[in-house]
C-alpha positions as a Python dict, from the first residue, in 0.01 Angstrom:
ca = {
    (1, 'X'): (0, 0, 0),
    (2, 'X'): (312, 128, -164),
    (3, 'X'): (600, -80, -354),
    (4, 'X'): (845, 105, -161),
    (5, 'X'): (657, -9, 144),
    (6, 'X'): (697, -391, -3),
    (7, 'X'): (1024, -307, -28),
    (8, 'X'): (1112, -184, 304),
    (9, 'X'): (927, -437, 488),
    (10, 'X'): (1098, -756, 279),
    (11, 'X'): (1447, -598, 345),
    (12, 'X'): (1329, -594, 754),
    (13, 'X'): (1262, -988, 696),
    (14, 'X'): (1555, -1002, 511),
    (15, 'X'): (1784, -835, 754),
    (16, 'X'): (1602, -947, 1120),
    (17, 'X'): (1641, -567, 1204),
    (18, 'X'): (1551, -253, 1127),
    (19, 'X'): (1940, -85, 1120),
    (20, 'X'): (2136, -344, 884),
    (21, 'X'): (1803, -312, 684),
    (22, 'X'): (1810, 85, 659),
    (23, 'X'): (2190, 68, 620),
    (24, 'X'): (2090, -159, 354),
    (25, 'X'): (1823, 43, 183),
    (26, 'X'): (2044, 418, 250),
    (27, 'X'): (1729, 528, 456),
    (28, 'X'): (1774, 622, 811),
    (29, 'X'): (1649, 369, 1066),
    (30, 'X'): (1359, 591, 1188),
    (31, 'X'): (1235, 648, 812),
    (32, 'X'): (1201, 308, 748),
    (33, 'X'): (1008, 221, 1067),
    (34, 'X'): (761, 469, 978),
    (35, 'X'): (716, 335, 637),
    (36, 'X'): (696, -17, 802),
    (37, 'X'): (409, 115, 1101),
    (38, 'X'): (204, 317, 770),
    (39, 'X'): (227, 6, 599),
    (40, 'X'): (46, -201, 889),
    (41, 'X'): (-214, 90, 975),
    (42, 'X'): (-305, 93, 568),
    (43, 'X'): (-420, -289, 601),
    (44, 'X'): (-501, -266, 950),
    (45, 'X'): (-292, -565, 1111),
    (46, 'X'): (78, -602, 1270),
    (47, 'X'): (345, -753, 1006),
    (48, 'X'): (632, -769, 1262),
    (49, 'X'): (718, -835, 1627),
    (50, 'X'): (1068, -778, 1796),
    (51, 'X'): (1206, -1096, 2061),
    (52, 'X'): (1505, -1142, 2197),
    (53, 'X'): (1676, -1217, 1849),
    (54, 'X'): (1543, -958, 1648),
    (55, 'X'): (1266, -863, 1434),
    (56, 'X'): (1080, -1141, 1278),
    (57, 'X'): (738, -1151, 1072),
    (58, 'X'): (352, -1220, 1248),
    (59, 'X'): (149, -1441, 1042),
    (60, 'X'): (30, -1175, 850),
    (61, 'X'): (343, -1045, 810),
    (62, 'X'): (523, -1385, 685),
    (63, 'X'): (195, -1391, 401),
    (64, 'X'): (256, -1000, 307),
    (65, 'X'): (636, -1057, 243),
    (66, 'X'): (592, -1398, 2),
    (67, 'X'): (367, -1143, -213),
    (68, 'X'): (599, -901, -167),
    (69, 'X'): (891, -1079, -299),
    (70, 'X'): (704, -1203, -600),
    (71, 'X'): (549, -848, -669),
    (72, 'X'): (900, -682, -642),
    (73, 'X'): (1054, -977, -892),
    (74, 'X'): (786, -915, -1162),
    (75, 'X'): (820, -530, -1105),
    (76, 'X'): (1241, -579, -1178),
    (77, 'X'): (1097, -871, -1468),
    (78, 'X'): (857, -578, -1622),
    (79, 'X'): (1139, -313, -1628),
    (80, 'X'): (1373, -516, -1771),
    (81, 'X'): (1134, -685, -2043),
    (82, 'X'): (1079, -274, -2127),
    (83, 'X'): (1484, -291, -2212),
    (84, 'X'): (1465, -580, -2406),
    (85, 'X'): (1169, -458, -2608),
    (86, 'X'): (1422, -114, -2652),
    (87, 'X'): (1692, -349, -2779),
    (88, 'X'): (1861, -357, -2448),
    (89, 'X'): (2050, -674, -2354),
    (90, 'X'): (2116, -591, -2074),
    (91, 'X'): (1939, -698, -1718),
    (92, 'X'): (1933, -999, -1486),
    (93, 'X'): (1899, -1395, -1482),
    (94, 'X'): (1846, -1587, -1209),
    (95, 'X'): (1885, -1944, -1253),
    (96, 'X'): (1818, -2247, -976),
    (97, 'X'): (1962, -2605, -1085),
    (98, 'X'): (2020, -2953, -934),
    (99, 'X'): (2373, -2998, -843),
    (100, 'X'): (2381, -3215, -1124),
    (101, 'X'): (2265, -2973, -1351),
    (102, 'X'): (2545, -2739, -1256),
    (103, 'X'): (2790, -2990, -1398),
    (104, 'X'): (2699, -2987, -1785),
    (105, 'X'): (2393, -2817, -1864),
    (106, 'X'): (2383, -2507, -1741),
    (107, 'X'): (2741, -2470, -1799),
    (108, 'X'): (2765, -2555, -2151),
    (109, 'X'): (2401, -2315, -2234),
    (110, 'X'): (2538, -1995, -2052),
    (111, 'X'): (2842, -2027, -2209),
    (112, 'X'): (2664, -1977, -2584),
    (113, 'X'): (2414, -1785, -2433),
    (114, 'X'): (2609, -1502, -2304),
    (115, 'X'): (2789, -1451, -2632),
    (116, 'X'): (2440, -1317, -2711),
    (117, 'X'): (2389, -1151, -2425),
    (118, 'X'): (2751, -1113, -2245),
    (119, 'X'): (2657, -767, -1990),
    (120, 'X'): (2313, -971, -1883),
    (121, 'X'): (2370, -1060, -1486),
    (122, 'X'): (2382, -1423, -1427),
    (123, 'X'): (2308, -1584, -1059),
    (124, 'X'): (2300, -1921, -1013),
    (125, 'X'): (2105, -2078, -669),
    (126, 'X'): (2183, -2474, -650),
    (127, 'X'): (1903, -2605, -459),
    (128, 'X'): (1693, -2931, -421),
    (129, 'X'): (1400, -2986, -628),
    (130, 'X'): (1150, -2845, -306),
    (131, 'X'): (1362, -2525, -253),
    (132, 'X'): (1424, -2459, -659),
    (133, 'X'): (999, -2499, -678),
    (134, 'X'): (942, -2267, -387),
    (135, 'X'): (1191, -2021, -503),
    (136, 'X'): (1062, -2007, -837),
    (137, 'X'): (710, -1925, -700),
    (138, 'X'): (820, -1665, -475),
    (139, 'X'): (1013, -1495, -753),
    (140, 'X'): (1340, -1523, -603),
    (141, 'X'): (1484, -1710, -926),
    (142, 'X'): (1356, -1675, -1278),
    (143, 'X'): (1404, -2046, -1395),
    (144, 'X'): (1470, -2340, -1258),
    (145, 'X'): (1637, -2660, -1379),
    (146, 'X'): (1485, -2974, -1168),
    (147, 'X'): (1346, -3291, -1188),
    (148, 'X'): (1009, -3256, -1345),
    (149, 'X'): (749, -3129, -980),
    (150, 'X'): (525, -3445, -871),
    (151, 'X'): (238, -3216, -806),
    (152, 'X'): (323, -2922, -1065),
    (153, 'X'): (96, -2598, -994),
    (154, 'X'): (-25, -2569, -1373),
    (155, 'X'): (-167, -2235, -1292),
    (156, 'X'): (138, -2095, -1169),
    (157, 'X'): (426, -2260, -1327),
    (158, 'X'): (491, -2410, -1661),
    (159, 'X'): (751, -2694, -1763),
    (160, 'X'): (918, -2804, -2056),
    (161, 'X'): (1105, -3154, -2023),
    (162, 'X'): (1478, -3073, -2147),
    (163, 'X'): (1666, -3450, -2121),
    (164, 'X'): (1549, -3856, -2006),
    (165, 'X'): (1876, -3934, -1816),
    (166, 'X'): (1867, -4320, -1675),
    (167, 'X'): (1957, -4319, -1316),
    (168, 'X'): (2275, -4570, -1230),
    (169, 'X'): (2390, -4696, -926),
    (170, 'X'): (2756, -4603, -850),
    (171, 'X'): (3031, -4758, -657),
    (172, 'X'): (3414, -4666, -608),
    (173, 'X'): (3659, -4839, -918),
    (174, 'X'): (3797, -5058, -688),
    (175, 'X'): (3428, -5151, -530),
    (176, 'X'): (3371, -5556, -436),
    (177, 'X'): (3049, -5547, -746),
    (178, 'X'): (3311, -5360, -982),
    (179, 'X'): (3338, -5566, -1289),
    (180, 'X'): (3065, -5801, -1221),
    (181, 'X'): (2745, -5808, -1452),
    (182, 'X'): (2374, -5885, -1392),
    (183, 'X'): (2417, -5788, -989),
    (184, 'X'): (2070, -5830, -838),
    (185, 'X'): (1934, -5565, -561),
    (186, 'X'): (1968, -5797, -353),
    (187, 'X'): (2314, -5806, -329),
    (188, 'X'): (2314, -5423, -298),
    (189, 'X'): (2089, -5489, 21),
    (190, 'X'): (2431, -5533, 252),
    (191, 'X'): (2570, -5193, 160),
    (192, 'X'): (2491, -4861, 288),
    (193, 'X'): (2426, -4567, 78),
    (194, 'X'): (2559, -4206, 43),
    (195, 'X'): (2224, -4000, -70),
    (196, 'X'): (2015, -3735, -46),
    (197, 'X'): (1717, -3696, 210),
    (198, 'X'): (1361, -3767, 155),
    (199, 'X'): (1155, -3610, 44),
    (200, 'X'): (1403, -3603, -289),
    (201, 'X'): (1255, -3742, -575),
    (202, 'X'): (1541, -3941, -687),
    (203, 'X'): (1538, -4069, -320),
    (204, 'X'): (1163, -4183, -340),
    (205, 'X'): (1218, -4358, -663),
    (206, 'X'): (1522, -4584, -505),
    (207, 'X'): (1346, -4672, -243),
    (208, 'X'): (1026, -4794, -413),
    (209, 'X'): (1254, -5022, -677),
    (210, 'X'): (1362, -5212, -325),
    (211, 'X'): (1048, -5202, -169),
    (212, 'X'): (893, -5306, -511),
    (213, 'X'): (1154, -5630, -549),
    (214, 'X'): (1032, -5677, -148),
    (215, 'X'): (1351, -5591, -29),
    (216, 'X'): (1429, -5366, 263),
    (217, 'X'): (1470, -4963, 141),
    (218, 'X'): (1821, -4841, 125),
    (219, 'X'): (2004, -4771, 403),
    (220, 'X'): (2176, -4411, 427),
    (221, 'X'): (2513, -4371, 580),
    (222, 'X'): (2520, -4057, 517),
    (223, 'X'): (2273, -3831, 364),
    (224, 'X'): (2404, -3535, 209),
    (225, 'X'): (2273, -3277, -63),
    (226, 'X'): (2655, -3181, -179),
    (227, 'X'): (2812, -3378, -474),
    (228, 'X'): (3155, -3300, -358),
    (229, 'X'): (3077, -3445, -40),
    (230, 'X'): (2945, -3727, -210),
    (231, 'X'): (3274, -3778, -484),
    (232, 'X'): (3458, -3775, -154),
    (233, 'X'): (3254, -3989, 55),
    (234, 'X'): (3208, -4292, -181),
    (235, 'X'): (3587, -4247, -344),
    (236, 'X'): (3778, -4553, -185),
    (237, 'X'): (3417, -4658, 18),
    (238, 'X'): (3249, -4976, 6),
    (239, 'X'): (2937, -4747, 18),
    (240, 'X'): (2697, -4690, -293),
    (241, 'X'): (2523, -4395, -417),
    (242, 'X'): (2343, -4302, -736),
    (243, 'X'): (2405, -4023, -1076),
    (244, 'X'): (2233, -3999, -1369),
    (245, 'X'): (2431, -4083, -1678),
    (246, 'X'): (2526, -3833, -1842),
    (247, 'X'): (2676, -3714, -1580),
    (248, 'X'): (2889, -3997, -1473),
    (249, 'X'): (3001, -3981, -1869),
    (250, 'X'): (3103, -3621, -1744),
    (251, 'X'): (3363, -3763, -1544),
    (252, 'X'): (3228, -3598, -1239),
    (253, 'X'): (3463, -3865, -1027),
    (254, 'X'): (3748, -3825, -1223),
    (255, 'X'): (3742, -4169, -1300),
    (256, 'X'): (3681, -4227, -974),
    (257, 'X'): (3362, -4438, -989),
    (258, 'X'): (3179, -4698, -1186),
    (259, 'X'): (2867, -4772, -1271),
    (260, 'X'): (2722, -5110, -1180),
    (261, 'X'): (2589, -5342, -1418),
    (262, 'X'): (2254, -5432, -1274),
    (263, 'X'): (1996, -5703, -1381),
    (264, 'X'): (1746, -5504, -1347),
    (265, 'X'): (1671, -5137, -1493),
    (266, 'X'): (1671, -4815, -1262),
    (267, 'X'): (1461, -4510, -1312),
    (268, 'X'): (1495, -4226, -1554),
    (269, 'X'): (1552, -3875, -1435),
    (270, 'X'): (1345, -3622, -1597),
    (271, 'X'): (1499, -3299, -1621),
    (272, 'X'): (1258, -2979, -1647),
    (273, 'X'): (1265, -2619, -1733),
    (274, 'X'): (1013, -2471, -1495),
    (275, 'X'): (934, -2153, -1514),
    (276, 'X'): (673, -1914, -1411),
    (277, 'X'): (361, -1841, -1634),
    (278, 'X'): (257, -1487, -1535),
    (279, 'X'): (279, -1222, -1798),
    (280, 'X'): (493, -1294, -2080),
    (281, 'X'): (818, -1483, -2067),
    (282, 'X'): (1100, -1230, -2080),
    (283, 'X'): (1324, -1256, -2409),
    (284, 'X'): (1633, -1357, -2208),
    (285, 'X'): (1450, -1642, -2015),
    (286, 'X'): (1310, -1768, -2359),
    (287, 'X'): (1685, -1754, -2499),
    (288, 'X'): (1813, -1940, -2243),
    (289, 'X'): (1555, -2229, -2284),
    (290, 'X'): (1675, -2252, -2618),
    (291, 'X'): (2041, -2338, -2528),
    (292, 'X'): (1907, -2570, -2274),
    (293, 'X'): (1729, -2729, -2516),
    (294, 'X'): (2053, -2711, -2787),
    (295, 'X'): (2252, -2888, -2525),
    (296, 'X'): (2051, -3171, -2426),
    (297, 'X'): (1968, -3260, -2768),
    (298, 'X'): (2357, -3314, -2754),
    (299, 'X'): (2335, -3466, -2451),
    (300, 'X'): (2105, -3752, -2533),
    (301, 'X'): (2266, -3833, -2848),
    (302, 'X'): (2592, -3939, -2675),
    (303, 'X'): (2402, -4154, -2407),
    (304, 'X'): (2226, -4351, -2661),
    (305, 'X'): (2526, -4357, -2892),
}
């Protein structure tokens, strides 16, 4: 088994086809079926089928290409930890984040980081917490920002805890509960919600604090995984949703929304680092934790302030 082989047969996946992926790769379409066919005769099984829409992976093939992609990100991780340890700051980053990580953190870090390291590549993925996890384990991103993994795999992935933001429930400026203090869940119970789908932490957590004050679970009008949608959706609504505070201090409505004042106390959002243990952690991954860091030390001083 050859890297280039890894290669060619994750841009197939990729691609559902061998010609986009050979246009892809510059190889010529029958080069890189041969390199595909020696690939399957060196471990003896078949990694890919053709139906009617295209090529996709066998069993065997959908486990060789998850290895694949990891074994082609630390190969890309090694070469450009060789740079750094040249002087080089040069290379890639590839962060994942909670939409509501995209608003302040990561914005305010990459902005000091890359006057350190301004010709470093910077992609940002903004995923839920599920798809950030399984992206960082497959190597597709280099570090995630998330809520901190119920079931973290310690032997894969490691997490530091960057910011404890409490979790309040929001409502349009004009909402019926706007301006009233000590409301009880129970007279959220009548409105419906604008939220993200279970399995989402966040989503979990609200529905246990109902089901906890025995009160029926929240009812979605809408579930959605796009703030903007969600801005737009409860602006002018009688519908309810839910932000952590620092970012509703970030004016993410544009003044737009409120936060009730609640008898009872929410949840706090834990927001981790996570990123992957194997080998050691490139310089620019460990210099970006570090502005994280710088900025939610900020952060939490002007939400307890």
């Amino acid at each position: 088994m050859e890297l280039r082989q890894l290669r060619h047969l994750v841009a197939v996946a990729r691609f559902s086809g061998f010609g986009a992926a050979a246009n892809h790769l510059n190889l010529t379409q029958p080069a890189l079926s041969k390199s595909v066919r020696t690939l399957e005769h060196s471990i003896g099984v078949r990694l890919l089928e053709r139906d009617p829409s295209g090529v996709r992976p066998t069993i065997y093939g959908e486990r060789l290409i998850e290895y694949g992609k990891l074994i082609l990100a630390l190969t890309q991780e090694a070469e450009i930890e060789i740079d750094a340890m040249r002087g080089s700051r040069r290379g890639t980053l590839h962060i994942g984040a909670l939409t509501s990580a995209l608003r302040e953190i990561v914005p305010q870090s990459l902005k000091r980081f890359l006057i350190n390291y301004p010709d470093v590549d910077i992609r940002i993925n903004e995923e839920l917490n599920e798809a950030l996890y399984s992206a960082l384990l497959n190597g597709s991103i280099d570090l995630a920002i998330m809520a901190r993994p119920v079931d973290p795999n310690m032997e894969e992935t490691e997490y530091k805890t960057l910011i404890e933001s409490p979790i309040d429930v929001i409502a349009d400026k004009d909402h019926a509960l706007a301006g009233r203090v000590d409301i009880s869940l129970a007279e959220l119970v009548p409105y419906s919600w604008v939220i993200p789908p279970r399995p989402e932490p966040d989503r979990l957590k609200l529905d246990a604090l109902f089901v906890a004050a025995g009160l029926p679970r929240p009812k979605a009008i809408t579930e959605t995984t796009s703030a903007p949608f969600q801005a737009s959706m409860i602006a002018g609504s009688p519908w309810l949703s839910y932000l952590p505070r620092s970012s509703i201090e970030n004016q993410i409505g544009g003044g737009r929304f409120i936060a009730l004042k609640l008898a009872q106390k929410t949840w706090s959002r834990s927001v981790c680092a996570v990123f992957r243990r194997r080998g050691i952690v490139r310089p620019t991954v460990l210099s970006f934790l570090q502005e994280l860091e710088t900025t939610c030390k900020k952060m939490e001083s002007n939400i307890s302030s």
